[in-house]
C-alpha positions as CSV (number, residue, x, y, z in Angstrom):
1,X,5.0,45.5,17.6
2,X,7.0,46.2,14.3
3,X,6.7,42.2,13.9
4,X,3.0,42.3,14.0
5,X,2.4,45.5,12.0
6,X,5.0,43.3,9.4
7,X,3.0,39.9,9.4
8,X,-0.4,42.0,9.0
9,X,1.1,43.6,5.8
10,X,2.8,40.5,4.2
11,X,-1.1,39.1,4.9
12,X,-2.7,41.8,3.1
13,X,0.0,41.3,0.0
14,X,-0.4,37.9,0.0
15,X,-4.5,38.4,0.2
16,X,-3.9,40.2,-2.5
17,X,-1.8,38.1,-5.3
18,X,-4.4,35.2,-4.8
19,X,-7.7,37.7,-5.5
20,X,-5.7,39.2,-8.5
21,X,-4.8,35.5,-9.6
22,X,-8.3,34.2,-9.2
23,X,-9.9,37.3,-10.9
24,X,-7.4,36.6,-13.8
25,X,-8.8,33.2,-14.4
26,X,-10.9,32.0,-17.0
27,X,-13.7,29.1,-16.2
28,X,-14.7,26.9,-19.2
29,X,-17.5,27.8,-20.2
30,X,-20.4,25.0,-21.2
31,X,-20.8,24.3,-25.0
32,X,-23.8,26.5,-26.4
33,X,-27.3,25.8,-26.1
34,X,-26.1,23.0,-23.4
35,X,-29.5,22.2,-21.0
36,X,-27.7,22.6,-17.3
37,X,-29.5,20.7,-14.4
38,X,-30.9,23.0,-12.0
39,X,-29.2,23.9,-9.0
40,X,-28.1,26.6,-6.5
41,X,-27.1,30.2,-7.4
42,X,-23.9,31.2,-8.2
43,X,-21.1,33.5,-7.7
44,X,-18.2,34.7,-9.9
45,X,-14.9,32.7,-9.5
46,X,-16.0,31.0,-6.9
47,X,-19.4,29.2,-8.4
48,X,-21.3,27.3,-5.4
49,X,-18.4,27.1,-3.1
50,X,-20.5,29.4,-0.8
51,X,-23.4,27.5,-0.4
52,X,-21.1,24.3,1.1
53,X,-20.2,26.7,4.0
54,X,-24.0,27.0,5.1
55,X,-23.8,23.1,5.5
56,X,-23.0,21.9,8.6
57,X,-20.1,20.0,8.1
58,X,-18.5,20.6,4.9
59,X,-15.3,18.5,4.8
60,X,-17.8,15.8,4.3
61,X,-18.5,16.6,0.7
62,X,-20.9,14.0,-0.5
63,X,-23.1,14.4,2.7
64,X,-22.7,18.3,2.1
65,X,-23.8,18.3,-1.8
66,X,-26.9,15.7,-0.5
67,X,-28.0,18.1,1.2
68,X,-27.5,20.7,-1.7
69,X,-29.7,18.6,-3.7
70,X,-32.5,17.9,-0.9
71,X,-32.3,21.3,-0.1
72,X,-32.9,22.5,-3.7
73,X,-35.4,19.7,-4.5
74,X,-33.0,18.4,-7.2
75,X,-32.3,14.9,-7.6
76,X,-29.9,16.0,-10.9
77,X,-28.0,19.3,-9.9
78,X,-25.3,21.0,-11.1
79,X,-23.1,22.7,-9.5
80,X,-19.8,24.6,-9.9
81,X,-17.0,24.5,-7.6
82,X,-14.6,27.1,-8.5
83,X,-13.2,26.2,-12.0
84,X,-14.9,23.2,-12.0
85,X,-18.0,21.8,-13.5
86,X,-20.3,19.4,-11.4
87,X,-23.4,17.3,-11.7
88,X,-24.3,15.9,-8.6
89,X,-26.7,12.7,-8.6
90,X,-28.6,11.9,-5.4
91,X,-31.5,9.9,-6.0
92,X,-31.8,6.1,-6.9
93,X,-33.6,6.5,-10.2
94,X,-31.2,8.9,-11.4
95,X,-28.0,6.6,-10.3
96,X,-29.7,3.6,-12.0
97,X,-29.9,5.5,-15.1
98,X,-26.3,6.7,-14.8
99,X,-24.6,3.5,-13.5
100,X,-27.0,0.9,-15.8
101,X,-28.2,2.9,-18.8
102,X,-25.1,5.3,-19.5
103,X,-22.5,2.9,-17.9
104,X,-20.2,3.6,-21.1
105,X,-20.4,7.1,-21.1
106,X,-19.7,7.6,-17.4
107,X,-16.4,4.9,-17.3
108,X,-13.7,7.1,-17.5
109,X,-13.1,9.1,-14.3
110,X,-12.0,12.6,-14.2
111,X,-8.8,13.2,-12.2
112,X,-8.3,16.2,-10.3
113,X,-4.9,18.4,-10.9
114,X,-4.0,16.6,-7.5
115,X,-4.5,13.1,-8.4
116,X,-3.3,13.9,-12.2
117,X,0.0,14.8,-10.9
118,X,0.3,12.8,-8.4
119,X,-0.2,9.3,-9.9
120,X,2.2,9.5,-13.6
121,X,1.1,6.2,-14.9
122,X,-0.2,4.2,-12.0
123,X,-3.7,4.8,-13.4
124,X,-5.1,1.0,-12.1
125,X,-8.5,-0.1,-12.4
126,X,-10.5,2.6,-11.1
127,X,-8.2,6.1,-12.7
128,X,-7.9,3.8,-16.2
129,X,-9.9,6.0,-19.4
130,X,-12.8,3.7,-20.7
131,X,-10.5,1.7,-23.1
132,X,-8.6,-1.8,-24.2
133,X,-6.4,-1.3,-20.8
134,X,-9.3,-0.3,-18.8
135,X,-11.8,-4.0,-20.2
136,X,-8.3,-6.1,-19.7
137,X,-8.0,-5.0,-16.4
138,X,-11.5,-5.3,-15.7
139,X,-11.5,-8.6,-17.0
140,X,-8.3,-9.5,-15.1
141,X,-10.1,-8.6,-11.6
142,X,-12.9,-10.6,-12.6
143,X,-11.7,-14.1,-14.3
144,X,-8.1,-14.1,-12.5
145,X,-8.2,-11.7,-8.8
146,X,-12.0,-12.3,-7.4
147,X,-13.2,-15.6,-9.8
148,X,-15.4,-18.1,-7.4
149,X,-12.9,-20.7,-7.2
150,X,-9.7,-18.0,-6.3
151,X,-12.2,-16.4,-3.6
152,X,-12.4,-20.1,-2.2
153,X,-9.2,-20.4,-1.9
154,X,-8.7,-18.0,0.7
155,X,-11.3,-19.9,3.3
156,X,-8.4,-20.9,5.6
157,X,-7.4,-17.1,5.6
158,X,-11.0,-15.9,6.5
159,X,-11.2,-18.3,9.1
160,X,-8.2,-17.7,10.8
161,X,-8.2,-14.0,10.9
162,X,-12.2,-14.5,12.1
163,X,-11.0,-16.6,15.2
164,X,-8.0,-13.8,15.7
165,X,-11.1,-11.4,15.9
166,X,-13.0,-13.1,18.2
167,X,-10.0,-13.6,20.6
168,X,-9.4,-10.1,20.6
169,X,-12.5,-8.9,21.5
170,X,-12.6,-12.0,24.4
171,X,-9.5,-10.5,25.7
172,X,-10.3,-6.7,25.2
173,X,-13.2,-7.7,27.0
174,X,-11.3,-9.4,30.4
175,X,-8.4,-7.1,29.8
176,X,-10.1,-3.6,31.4
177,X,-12.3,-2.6,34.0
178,X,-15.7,-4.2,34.6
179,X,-17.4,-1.4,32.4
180,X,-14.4,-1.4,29.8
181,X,-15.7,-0.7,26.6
182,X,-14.3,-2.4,23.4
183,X,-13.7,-0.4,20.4
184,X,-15.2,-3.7,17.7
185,X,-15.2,-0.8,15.3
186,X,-11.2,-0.8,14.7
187,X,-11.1,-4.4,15.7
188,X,-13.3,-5.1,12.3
189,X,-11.6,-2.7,10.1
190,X,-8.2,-4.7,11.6
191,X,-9.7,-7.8,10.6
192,X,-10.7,-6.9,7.4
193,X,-7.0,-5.5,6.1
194,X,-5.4,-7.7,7.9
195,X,-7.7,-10.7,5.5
196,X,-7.4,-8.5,2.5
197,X,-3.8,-8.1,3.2
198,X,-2.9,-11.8,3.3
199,X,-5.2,-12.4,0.6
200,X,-2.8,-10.7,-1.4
201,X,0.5,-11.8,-0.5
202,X,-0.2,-15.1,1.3
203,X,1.1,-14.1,4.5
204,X,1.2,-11.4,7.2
205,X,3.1,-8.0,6.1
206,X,5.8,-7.0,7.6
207,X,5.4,-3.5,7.4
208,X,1.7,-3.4,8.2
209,X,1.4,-0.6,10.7
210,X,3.4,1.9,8.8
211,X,1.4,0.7,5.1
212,X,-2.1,1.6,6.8
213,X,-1.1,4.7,8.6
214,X,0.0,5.5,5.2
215,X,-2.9,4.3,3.7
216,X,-5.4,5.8,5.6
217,X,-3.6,9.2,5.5
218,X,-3.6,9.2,1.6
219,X,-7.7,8.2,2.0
220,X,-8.3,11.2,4.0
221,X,-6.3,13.7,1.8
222,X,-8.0,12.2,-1.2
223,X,-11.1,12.9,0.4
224,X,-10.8,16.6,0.7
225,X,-11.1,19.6,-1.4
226,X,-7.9,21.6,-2.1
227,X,-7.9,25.1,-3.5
228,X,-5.9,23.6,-6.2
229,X,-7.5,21.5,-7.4
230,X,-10.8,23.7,-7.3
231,X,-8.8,25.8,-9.3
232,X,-6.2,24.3,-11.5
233,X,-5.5,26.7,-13.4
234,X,-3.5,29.2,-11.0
235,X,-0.4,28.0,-10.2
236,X,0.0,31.1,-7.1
237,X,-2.8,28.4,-5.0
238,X,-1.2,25.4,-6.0
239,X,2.1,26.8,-4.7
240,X,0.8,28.1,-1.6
241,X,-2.0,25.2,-1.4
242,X,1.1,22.4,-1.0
243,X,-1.5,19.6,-1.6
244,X,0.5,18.6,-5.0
245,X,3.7,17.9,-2.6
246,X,2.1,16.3,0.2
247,X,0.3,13.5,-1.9
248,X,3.1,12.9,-4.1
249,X,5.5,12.4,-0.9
250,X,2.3,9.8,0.3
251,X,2.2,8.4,-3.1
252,X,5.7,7.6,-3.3
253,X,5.5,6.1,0.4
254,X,3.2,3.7,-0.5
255,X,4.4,2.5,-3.6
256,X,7.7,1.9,-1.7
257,X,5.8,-0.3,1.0
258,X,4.2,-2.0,-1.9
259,X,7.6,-2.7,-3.1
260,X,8.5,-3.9,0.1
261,X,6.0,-6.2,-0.3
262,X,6.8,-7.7,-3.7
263,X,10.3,-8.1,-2.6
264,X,9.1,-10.0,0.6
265,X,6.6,-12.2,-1.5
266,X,9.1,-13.2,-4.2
267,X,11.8,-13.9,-1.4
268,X,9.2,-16.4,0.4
269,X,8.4,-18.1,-3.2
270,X,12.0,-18.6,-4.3
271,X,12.6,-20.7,-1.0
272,X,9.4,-22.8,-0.9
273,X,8.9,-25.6,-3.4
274,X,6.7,-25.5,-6.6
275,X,2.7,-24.7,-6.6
276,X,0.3,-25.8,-8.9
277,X,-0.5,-22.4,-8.7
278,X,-3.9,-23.4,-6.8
279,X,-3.2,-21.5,-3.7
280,X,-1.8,-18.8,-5.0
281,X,-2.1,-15.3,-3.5
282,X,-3.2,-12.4,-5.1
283,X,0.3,-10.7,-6.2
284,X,1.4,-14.1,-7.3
285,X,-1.3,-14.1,-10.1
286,X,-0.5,-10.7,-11.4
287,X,3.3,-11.6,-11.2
288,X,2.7,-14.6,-13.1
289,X,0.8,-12.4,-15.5
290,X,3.4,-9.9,-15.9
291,X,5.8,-12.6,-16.2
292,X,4.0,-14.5,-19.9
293,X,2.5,-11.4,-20.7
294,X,1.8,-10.9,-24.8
295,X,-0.1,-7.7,-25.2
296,X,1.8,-5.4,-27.0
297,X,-1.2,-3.2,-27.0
298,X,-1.8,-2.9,-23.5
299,X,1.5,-4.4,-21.3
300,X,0.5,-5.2,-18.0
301,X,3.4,-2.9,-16.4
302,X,4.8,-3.3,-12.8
303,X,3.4,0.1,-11.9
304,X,0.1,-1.0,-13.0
305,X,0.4,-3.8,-10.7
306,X,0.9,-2.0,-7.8
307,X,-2.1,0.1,-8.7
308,X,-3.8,-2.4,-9.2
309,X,-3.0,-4.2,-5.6
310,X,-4.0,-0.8,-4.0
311,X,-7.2,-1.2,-5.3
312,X,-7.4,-4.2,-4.3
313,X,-6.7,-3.3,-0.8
314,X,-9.2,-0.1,-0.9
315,X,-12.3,-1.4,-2.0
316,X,-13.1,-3.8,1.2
317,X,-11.3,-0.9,3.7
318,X,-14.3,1.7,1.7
319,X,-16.8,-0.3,2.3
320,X,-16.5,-0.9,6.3
């Protein structure tokens, strides 16, 4: 009994820091005489964070804010989620107009105080600011990583990891009971890193299982809102939040594995006779990179390498 009466006070006190914290803090306000988008009602502190909880499944944030937007009959609406200021676009007009029109000024992603912490410099591709680094990278993916004659090159790759597929399912298939379903779902998404993954190293990973359960563990907490990042300004929720912790202890797992990786590629090079440089998997073209690399201005660093191969890996895995 003394126990519970204990817990329910420590509750109340600890109720109580994080309203006093979040009625301490300060949103940025919008420059004067800005024109906001329309959009849903708000509250103090907390913005439009209520009017996600009237959706039916809010961890799903995009399909949550679409139906904002259909909801308030606003194709451009703004929103704001705590400290943070939103402008949601969910109409194929509008997103032509961002993505086409206004591509420069809409390059550069904002980070969240997760992600900002989390990453140091292994910005990549995708996290790069609109710049020199961000075009040579782009430009790198383009003429070096997915050029027409480098996607050719991995045919024998597709094909083989497309006949692995179909075996599967053939044996999934005479494996259970005469109604046994197969799951081609995870088979696919199997297929498809499993391609991707030899697409970038040239060979099957040793560490696979433990670098997707990884990987798709770091998707899902990317995925989802945190208190501190909603609010970064209050340290009291990002201390009691833990997110910061948790994705820098994921972040540093994967970069490991990807380690792993470079270690297991170089290995297999230094004992196999010279290439033309033809066949050469993905990691070998930005090692080779890295390795007669000139810019002073914009180095291509081993950390944006592996950034850079996560990418890589995430785009295809997105998509399916």
């Amino acid at each position: 009994m003394e126990l519970c009466i204990y817990m329910i006070i420590m509750l109340f006190v600890l109720l109580a820091l994080v309203l006093l914290d979040l009625h301490c803090l300060r949103t940025p306000p919008c420059a004067p005489g800005t024109r906001l988008p329309p959009g849903p009602w708000r509250l103090p502190v907390i913005g439009t964070l209520h009017h996600l909880m009237t959706v039916k499944n809010p961890r799903l944030v995009h399909r949550a804010l679409a139906v904002l937007a259909r909801r308030w009959d606003a194709p451009v609406m703004y929103v704001r989620l705590g400290e943070l200021h939103a402008v949601v676009i969910s109409s194929a007009d509008a997103a032509r107009e961002v993505i086409r029109e206004n591509d420069t000024n809409f390059a550069t992603r904002t980070m969240t105080a997760t992600v900002r912490a989390t990453i140091g410099d292994k910005v990549g591709l995708v996290l790069s600011p609109h710049g020199a680094m961000w075009r040579r990278l782009r430009r790198i993916c383009t003429t070096e990583l997915l050029s027409a004659r480098r996607v050719r090159s991995f045919r024998s790759i597709r094909e083989d990891e497309a006949a692995h597929l179909v075996r599967a399912i053939a044996t999934d298939a005479r494996s259970g009971e005469r109604r046994h379903l197969v799951n081609v779902s995870e088979l696919v998404s199997r297929f498809v890193s499993d391609t991707v993954l030899r697409a970038i190293m040239g060979e099957r990973f040793r560490w696979r299982d433990e670098f997707m359960a990884t990987l798709a563990k770091a998707m899902t907490r990317g995925a989802e809102f945190s208190a501190g990042d909603l609010f970064p300004s209050s340290k009291l929720l990002r201390a009691i939040n833990g997110t910061v912790s948790e994705s820098k202890a994921l972040n540093a797992k994967l970069f490991e594995l990807v380690d792993r990786a470079i270690d297991q590629r170089r290995g297999r090079k230094a004992g196999a006779a010279a290439e033309d440089g033809a066949n050469d998997a993905l990691l070998d073209v930005l090692l080779r990179l890295q390795e007669h690399d000139d810019d002073l201005d914009c180095p291509l660093t081993m950390a944006t390498i592996k950034a850079v191969i996560l990418v890589v890996l995430l785009s295809p895995l997105l998509a399916t």
